[in-house]
N, C-alpha and C positions, 0 to 999 in steps of 0.2 A: 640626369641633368649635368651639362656642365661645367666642369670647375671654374670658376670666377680668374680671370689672368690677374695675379697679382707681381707687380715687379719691385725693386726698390734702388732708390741710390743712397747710400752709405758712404758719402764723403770724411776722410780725417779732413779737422779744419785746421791744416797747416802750411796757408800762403794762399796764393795765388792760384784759381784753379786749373790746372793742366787742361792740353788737350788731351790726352788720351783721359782724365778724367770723364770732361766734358762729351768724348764721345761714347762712354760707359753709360752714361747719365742720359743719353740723347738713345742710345738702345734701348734701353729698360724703360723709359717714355713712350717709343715707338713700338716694341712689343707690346705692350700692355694696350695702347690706344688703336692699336690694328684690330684689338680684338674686343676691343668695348671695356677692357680693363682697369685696374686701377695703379697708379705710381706714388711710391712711396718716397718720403724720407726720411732718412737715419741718420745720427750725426752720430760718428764713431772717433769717441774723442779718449779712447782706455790708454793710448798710446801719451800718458800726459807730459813728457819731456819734449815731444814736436809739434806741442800746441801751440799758433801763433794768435796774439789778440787779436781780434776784427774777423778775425777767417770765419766764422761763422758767420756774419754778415754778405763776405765775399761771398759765399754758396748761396746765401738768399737773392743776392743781385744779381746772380750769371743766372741761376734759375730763369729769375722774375724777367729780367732784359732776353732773354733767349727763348721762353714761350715757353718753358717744360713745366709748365704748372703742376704741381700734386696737390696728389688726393687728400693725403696725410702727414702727417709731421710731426714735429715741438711743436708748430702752431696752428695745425689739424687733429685734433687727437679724436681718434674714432674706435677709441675701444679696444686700441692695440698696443698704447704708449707706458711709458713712456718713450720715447723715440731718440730717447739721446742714452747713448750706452752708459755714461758716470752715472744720471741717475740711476737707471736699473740697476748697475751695481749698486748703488746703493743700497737698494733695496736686499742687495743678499740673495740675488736670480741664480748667479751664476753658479755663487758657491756651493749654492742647494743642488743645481743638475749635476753638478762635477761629484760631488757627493754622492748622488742617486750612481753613477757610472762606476764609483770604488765601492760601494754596495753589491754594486751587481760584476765585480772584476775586470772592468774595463775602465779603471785608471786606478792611480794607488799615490798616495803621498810621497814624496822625495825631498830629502833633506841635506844631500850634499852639497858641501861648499863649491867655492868658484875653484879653490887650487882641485879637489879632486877629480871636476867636472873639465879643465884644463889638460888632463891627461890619460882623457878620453878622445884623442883627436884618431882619426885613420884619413889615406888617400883615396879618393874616388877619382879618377879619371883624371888626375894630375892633380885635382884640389882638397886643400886637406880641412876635413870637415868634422864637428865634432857628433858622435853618436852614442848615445846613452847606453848603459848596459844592463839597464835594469837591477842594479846592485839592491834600488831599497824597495822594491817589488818581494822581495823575501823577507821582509821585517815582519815580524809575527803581529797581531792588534795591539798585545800587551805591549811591543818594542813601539810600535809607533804611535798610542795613546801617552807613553811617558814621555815621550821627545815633546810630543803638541802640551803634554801637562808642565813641560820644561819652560815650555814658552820658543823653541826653537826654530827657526823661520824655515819656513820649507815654500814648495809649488807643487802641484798634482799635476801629474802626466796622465798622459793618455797610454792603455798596455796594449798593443799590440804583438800582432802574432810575427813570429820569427818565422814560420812555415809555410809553403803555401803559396798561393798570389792573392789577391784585391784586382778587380775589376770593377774600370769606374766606364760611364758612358755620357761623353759630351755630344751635344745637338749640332757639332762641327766637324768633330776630329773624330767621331764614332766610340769602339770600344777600344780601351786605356786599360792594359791588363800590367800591374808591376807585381815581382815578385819581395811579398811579403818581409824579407830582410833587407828589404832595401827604407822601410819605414819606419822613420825614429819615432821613438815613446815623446811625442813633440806633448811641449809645455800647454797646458791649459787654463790652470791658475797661476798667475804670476807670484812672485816671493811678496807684495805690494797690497795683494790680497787682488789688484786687477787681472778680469779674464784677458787672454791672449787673443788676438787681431780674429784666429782661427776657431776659435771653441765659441766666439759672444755671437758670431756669423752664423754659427751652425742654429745653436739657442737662438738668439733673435729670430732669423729666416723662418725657422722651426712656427716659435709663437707667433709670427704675423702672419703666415700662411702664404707666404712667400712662394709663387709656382717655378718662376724662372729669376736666373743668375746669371747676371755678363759679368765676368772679368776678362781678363786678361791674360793670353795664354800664359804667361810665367808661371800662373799658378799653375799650370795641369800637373806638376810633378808630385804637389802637396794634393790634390782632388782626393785622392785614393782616400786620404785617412779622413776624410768629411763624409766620404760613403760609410767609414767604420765608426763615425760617430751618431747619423744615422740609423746604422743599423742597431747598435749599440742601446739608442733607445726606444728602437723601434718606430721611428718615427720615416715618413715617405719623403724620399731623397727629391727636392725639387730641378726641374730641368736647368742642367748647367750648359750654358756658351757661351765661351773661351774664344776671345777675338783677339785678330793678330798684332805686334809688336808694332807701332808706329817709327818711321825711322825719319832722320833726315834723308838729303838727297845723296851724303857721302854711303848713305845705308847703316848711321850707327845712331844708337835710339834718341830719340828727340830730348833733347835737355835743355838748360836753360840758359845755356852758352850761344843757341843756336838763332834768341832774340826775339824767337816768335812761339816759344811753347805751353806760353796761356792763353787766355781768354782775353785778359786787359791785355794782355801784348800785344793782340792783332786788333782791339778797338782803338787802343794807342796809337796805333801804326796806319790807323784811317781808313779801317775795315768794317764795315757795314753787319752788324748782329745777323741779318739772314742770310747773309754770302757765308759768315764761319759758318754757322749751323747746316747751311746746304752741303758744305765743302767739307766739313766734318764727317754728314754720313756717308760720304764716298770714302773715306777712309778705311777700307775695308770691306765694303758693302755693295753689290753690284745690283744696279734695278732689270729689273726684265727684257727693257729696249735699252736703246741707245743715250737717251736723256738724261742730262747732267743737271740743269736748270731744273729745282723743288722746293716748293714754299713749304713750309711745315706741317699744313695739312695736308698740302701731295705727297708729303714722305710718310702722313701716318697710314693713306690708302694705300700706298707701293710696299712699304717694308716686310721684305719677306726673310726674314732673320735665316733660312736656312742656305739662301746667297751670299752667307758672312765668308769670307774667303781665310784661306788659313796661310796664305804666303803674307810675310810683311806691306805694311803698308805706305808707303813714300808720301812724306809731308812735303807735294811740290809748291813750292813757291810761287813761281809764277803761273801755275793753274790758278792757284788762290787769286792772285791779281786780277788775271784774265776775267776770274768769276766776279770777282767784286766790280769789275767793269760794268759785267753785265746787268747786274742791280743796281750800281747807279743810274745808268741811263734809262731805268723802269722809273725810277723815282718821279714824281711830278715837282712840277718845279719849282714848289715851294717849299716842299722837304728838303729838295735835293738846296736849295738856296741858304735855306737856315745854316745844314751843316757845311755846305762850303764858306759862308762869311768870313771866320775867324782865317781862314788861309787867305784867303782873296785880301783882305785889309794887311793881313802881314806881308804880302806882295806891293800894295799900292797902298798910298799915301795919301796920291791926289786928288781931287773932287773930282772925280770920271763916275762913268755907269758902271757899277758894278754888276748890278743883276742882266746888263746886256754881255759885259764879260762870262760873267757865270754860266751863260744861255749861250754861250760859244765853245766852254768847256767840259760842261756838261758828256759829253760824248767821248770825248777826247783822255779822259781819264781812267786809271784802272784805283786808284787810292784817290783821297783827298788832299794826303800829304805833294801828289804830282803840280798841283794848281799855281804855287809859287815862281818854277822853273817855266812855264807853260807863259807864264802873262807879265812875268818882271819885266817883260822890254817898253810896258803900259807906263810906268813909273819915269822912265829911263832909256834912252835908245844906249844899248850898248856899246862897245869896242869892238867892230866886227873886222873882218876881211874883206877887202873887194876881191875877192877870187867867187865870193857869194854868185855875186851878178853874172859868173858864168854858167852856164844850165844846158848842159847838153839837147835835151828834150826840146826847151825851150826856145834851143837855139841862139839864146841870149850870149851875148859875149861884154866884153868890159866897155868897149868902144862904142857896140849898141844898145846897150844898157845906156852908157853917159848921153848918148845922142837922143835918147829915147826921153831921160830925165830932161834936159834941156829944151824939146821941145815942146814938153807938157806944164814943162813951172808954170809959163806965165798962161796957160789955159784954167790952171787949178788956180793961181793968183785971180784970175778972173768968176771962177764962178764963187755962189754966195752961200748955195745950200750943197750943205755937207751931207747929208744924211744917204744910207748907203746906197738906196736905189737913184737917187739923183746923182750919186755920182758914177754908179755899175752906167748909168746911161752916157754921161758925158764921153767917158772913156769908150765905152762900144762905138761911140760914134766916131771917134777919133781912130778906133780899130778900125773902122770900116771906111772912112774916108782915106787909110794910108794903104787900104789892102793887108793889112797883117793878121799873124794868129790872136790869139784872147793871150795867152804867154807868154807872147814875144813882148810884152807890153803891160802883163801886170805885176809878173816877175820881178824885174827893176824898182815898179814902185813897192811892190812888199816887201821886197828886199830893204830899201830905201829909209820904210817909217816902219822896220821893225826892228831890221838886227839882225836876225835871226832865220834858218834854214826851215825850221819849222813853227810852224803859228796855228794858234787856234780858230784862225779864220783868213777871208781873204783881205785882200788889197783895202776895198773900200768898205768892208767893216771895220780893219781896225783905225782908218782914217775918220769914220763916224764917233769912234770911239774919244780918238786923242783932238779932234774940231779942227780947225782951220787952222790956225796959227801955229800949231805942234804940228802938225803933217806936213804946212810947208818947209818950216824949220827942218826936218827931218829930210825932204827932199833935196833943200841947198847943201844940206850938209853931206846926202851921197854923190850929190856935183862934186861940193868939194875933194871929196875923199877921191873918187875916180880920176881927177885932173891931177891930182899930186900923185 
């Protein structure tokens, strides 16, 4: 029979969640839901000096708003909880396996201070790193019962072998063979009495049944001694994949200088929850065809985790844009209305249609935050150029543009109804009775009652828009500008 996929995410709740979080989180969702499985969460809060208030809310809402619903949790418990690492520690989990492993010689108490653990530094490839030497690994039971009967604060490491190599195997990067002196006796119990980031992972994963693990390749250097903890208790090493470093566009790792490296940064910034989530699994992850556009249930049919790519991955900007474009204009239009409002009204003031606005920008946008620069000329006819009015294509020049304005005022003063196919007709006719292009003639006037070299619509929508008396107004006034 078998094994049930289990995956999990294990956020620290310290701020705002990252994208490379969010795409850890979005893996282990997608692995586990390709194959009928279940997704877990962990709230790994042992690290208690980067704990930020609310952050653990923040994980509940990117979750909830982004569709990675789990199975289990703090507020799923199925038999495998508690789910937040302070309480199991509490409980006295850790300190019992860490115990079980200096029973069985693979870890041992250390009780060196900070000055003699200071001048234990060496160079590694230019950086100078500190590495244990095993000094209280030779304390006999009686030397190290009296230090603990002393009351003396120590941490338990983990003892590794000096000799030898450790072979570890990632479901990306394959076999990871390092030679055995190159792995520090790294901390397992902290001086705090809390486990280490490294040993509560192993133990948690261990006790939830944990099959697969995304991080991050930074880890692969530390993998090895998770195999030797592992083996250590005998317990079966679940499948690890290690996906690659997200960078900016200059190629240096996404941080949060760069504006856009959470989750609320890019909803902030008038980003649509299923454009990040689509655009996240591409970060790394290539589908079978050519298909860029995936709703969350197309990504849990497609995701084949062993297409995770091992070169860095470019956080492009303007792909994201492009993408987010392309979800808006799926939106129906009263979704898509709601969340455009607030920009639209902070652009316009005055009693106009909005929602006929909004239904001309609709398309036209790749954010929400675009919709102010797009429709301000609605409000306001701008400070433009008459160099506007010349248009090569159009053939338009300043002189037939002015001649063009001047013969149509008093035809537009004459008619009554404004609305845009009654006026797309007046004009056609007016085209066709002088012999001209559709351009050479609407040019001028959109130019005229708008401002502006680009619009979100033609001549006689935005004339429908701003009614009769503002579009004439707007036309005397590029007479004006063109005679002077």
């Amino acid at each position: 029979m078998a094994v049930k996929i289990r995956t999990r995410f294990a956020p620290s709740p310290t701020g705002r969640m990252h994208v490379g979080n969010l795409r850890t989180a979005l893996y282990e969702y997608l692995i586990a839901k390709h194959e009928g499985g279940d997704f877990i969460l962990r709230i790994e809060d042992t690290d208690q000096e980067r704990l930020v208030e609310g952050a653990v809310d923040i994980i509940y809402r990117t979750l909830e708003e982004t569709g990675l619903k789990h199975d289990e949790g703090p507020d799923k418990d199925k038999g495998f909880g508690p789910y937040v690492q302070s309480e199991r520690q509490a409980s006295g989990i850790y300190l019992k396996y860490a115990k079980e492993l200096i029973e069985k010689g693979e870890a041992y108490y250390c009780f060196c201070d900070k000055e003699r653990l200071a001048t234990l530094t060496r160079v590694v490839d230019g950086k100078e790193i500190s590495v244990y030497d095993k000094h209280c690994l030779h304390l006999s039971k009686e030397e190290v019962q009296a230090k603990l009967d002393a009351g003396l604060p120590y941490v338990i490491r983990q003892n590794n072998p000096t000799e030898g190599t450790t072979t570890f195997v990632d479901e990306i990067y394959g076999d990871i063979t390092v030679n055995n002196d190159e792995l520090d006796d790294m901390i397992l119990i902290k001086s705090d009495g809390y486990p280490t980031y490294n040993f509560a992972n192993v133990v948690d994963d261990h006790l939830m049944g944990i099959t697969h693990v995304v991080r991050g390749n930074e880890y692969l250097s530390s993998s090895p001694k998770y195999n030797r903890l592992y083996d250590a208790f005998g317990w079966e090493v679940p499948k690890y994949v290690h996906v690659p470093l997200i960078t900016d566009e200059e190629h240096h790792k996404l941080s949060k200088r760069s504006g856009h490296s959470s989750f609320e940064d890019l909803i902030e910034q008038g980003f649509l929850t299923e454009a990040v989530v689509n655009f996240v699994a591409l970060l790394g992850w290539s589908p079978a065809d050519n298909n860029e556009i995936f709703s969350l249930d197309e990504l849990v049919k497609e995701f084949d985790y062993h297409r995770i790519n091992k070169s860095p991955a470019v956080f492009d900007f303007n792909k994201l844009r492009w993408m987010n474009g392309e979800y808006i204009k799926k939106l129906d239009f009263d979704t898509f209305y709601e969340k455009a409002e607030p920009y639209l009204k902070q652009a316009i003031t005055k009693d106009l249609d909005l929602k006929k606005i909004a239904q001309m920008v609709q398309t036209r946008i790749e954010v929400f935050p675009d919709i102010p620069a797009l429709i301000d000329f609605f409000q306001e006819l701008p400070e433009y150029d008459t160099a506007m009015y010349e248009h090569k294509k159009m053939k338009t020049t300043k002189e037939s543009s002015l001649a063009t304005l001047k013969d149509l005022l008093p035809i537009l003063e004459q008619q009554d109804d404004y609305s845009n196919d009654a006026l797309y007709q007046r004009l056609t006719e007016y085209i066709s009775e002088k012999g001209l292009k559709n351009g050479f003639v609407l040019w001028p006037i959109r130019t005229a009652v708008s401002g502006k070299q680009m619009t979100p619509a033609g001549a006689t929508e935005i004339m429908e828009i701003l009614g009769k008396e503002e579009s004439l107004a707007r036309i005397r006034k590029g007479i004006e500008l063109l005679e002077n």
